[in-house]
NUKE-298468 format. One record per residue: y, z negated, x of N, C-alpha, C in turn; residue in three letters; residue number from 1. Coordinates in steps of 0.001 Angstrom, whole numbers, plus 500000, padded with zeros to 6 digits. Layout:
% NUKE-298468
+--------+--------+--------+--------+--------+--------+--------+--------+--------+------+-----+
!     nv !     nw !     nu !    cav !    caw !    cau !     cv !     cw !     cu ! code ! pos !
+--------+--------+--------+--------+--------+--------+--------+--------+--------+------+-----+
!      Y !      Z !      X !      Y !      Z !      X !      Y !      Z !      X !  Ala ! NUM !
...
+--------+--------+--------+--------+--------+--------+--------+--------+--------+------+-----+
***
This chain:
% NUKE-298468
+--------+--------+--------+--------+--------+--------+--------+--------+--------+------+-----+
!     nv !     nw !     nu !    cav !    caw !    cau !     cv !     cw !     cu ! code ! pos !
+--------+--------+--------+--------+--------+--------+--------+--------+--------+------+-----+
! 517228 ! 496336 ! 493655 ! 516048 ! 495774 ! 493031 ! 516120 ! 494257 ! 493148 !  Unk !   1 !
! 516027 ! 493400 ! 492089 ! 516079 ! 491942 ! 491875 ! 514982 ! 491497 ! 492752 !  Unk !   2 !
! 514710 ! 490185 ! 493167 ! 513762 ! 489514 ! 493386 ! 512512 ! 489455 ! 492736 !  Unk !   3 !
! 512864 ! 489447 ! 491574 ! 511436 ! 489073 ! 490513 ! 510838 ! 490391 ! 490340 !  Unk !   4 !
! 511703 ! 491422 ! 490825 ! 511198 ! 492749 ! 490411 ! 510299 ! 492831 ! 491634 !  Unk !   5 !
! 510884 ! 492960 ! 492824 ! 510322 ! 492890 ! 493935 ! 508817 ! 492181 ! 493871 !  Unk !   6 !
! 508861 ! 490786 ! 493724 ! 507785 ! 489639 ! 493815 ! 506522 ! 490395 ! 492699 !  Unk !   7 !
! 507155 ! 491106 ! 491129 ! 506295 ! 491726 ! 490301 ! 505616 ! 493289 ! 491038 !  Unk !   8 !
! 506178 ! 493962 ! 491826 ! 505430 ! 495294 ! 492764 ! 504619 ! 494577 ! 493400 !  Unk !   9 !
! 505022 ! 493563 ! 494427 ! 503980 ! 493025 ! 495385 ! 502509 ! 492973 ! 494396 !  Unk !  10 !
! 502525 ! 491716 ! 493390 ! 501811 ! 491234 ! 492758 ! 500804 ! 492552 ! 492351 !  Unk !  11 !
! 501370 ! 493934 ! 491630 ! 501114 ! 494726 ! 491213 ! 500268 ! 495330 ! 492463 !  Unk !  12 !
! 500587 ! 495148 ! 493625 ! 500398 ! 495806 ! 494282 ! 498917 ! 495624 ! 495271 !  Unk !  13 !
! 498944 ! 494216 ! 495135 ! 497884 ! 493415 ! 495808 ! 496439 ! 493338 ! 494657 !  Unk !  14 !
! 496664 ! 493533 ! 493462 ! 495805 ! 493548 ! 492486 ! 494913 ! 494509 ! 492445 !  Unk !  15 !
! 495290 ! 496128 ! 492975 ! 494709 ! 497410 ! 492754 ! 493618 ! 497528 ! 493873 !  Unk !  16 !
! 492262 ! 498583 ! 493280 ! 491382 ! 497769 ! 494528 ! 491879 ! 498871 ! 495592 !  Unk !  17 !
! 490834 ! 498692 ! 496436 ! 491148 ! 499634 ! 497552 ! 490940 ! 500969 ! 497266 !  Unk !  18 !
! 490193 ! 501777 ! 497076 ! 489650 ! 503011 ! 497069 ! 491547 ! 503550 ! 496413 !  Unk !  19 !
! 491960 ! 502791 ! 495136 ! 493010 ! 503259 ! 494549 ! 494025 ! 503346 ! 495607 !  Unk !  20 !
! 494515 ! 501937 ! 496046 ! 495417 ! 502037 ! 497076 ! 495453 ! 503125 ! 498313 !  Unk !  21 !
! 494568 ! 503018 ! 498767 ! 493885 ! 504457 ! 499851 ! 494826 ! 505628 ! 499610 !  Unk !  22 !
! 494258 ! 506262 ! 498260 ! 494337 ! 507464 ! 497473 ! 496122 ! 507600 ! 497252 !  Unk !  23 !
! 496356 ! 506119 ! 496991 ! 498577 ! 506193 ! 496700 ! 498651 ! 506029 ! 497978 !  Unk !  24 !
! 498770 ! 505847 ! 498849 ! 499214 ! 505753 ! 500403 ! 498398 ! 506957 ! 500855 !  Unk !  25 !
! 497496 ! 507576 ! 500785 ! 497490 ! 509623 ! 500914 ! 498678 ! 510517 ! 500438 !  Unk !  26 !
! 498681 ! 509969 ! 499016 ! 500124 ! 510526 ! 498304 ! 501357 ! 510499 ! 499130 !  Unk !  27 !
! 501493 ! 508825 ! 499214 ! 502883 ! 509023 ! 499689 ! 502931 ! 509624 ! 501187 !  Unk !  28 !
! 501694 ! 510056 ! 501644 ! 502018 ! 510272 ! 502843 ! 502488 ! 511764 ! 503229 !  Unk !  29 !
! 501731 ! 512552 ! 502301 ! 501577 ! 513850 ! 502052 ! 503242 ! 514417 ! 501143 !  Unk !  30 !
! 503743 ! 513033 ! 500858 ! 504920 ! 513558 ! 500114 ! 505910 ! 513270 ! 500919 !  Unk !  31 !
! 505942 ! 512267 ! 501871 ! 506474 ! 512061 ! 503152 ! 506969 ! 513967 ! 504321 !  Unk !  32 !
! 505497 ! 514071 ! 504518 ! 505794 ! 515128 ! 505329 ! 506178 ! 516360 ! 504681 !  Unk !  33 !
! 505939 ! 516583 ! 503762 ! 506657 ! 517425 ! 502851 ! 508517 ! 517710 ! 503065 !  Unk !  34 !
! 508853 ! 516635 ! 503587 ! 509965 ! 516730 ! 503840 ! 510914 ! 517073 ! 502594 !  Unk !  35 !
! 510088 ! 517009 ! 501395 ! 511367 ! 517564 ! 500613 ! 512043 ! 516300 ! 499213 !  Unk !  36 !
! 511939 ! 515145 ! 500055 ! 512668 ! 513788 ! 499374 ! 513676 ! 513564 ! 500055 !  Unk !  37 !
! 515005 ! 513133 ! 499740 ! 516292 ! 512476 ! 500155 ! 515785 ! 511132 ! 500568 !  Unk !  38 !
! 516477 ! 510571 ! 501256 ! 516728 ! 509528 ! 502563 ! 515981 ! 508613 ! 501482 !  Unk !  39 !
! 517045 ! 508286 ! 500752 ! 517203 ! 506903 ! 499735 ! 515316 ! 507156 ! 499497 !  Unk !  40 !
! 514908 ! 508109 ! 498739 ! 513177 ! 508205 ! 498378 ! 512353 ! 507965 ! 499635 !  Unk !  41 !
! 512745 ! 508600 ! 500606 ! 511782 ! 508350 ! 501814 ! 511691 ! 506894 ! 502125 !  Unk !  42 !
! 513172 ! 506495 ! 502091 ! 512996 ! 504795 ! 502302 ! 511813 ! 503960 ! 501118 !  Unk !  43 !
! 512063 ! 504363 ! 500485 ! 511541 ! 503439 ! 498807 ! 510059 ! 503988 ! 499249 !  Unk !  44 !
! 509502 ! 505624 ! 499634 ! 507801 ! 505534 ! 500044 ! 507830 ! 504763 ! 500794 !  Unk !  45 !
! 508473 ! 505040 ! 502303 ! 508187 ! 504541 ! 503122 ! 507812 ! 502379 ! 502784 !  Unk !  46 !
! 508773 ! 502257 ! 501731 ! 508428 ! 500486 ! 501692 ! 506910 ! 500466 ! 501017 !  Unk !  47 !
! 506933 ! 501497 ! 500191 ! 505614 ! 501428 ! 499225 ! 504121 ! 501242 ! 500151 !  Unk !  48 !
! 504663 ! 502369 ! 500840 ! 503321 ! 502712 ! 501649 ! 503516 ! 501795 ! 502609 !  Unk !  49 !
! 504013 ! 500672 ! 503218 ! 503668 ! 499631 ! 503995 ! 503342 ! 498381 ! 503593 !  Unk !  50 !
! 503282 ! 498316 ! 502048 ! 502856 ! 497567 ! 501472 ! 501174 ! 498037 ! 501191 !  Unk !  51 !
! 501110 ! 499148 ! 500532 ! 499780 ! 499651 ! 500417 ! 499022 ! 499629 ! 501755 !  Unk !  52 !
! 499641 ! 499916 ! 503033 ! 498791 ! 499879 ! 504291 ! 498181 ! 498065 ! 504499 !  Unk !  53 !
! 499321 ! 497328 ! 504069 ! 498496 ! 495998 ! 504745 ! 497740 ! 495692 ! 503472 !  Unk !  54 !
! 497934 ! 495912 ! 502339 ! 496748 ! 495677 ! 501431 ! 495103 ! 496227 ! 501577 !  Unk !  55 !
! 495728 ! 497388 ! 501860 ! 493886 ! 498109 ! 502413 ! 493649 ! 497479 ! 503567 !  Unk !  56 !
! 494723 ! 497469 ! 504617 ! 494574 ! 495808 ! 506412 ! 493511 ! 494991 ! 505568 !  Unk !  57 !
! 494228 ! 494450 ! 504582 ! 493230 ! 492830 ! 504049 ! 492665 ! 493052 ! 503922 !  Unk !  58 !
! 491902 ! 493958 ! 502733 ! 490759 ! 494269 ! 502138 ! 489769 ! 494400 ! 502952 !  Unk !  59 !
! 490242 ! 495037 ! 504105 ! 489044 ! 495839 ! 505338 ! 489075 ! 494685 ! 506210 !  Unk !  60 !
! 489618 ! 493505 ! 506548 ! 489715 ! 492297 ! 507129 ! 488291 ! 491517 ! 506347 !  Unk !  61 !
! 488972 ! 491210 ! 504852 ! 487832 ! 490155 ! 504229 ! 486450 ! 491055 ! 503896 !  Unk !  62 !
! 486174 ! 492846 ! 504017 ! 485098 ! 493025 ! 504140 ! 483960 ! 492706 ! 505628 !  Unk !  63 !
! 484985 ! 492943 ! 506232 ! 484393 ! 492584 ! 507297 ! 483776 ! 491217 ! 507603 !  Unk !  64 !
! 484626 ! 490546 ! 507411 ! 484780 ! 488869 ! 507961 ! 483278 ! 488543 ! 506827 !  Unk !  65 !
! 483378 ! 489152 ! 505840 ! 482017 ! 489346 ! 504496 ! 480599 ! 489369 ! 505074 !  Unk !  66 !
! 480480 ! 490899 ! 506052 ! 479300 ! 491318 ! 506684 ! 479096 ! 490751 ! 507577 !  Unk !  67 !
! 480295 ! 489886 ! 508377 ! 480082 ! 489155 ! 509705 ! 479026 ! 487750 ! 508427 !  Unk !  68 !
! 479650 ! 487493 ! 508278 ! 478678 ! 486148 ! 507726 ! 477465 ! 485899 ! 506949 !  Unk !  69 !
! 477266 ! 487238 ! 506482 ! 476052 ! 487870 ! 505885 ! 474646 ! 488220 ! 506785 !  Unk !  70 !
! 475517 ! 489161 ! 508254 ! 474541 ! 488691 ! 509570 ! 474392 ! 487651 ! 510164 !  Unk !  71 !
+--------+--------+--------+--------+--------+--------+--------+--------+--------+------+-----+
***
């Protein structure tokens, strides 16, 4: 995978709100234990879904940091 391809998932990736992201990182998780993907796929969820985990991290960071300043 090129750079720009790479830099275009991130981008893609950081855009989607949360509730969505949530729901694809359930997926991949559930397709994870399934056990029935080859190495090479488990690697490629496994990058997906650690991208999707710190995106929902942020989201649940700047809601918070939101309600903190609201009280």
């Amino acid at each position: 995978m090129s750079k720009s391809s790479r830099a275009g998932d991130a981008a893609r990736t950081e855009a989607i709100p949360f509730e969505e992201a949530l729901k694809k990182l359930e997926s991949i998780v559930e397709a994870m234990e399934a056990g029935d993907l080859p190495l090479e796929g488990l690697l490629a969820k496994y990058e997906e879904g650690t991208k999707l985990a710190q995106v929902c991290q942020a989201r649940l960071t700047e809601a918070e940091l939101k309600i903190q300043r609201l009280e």
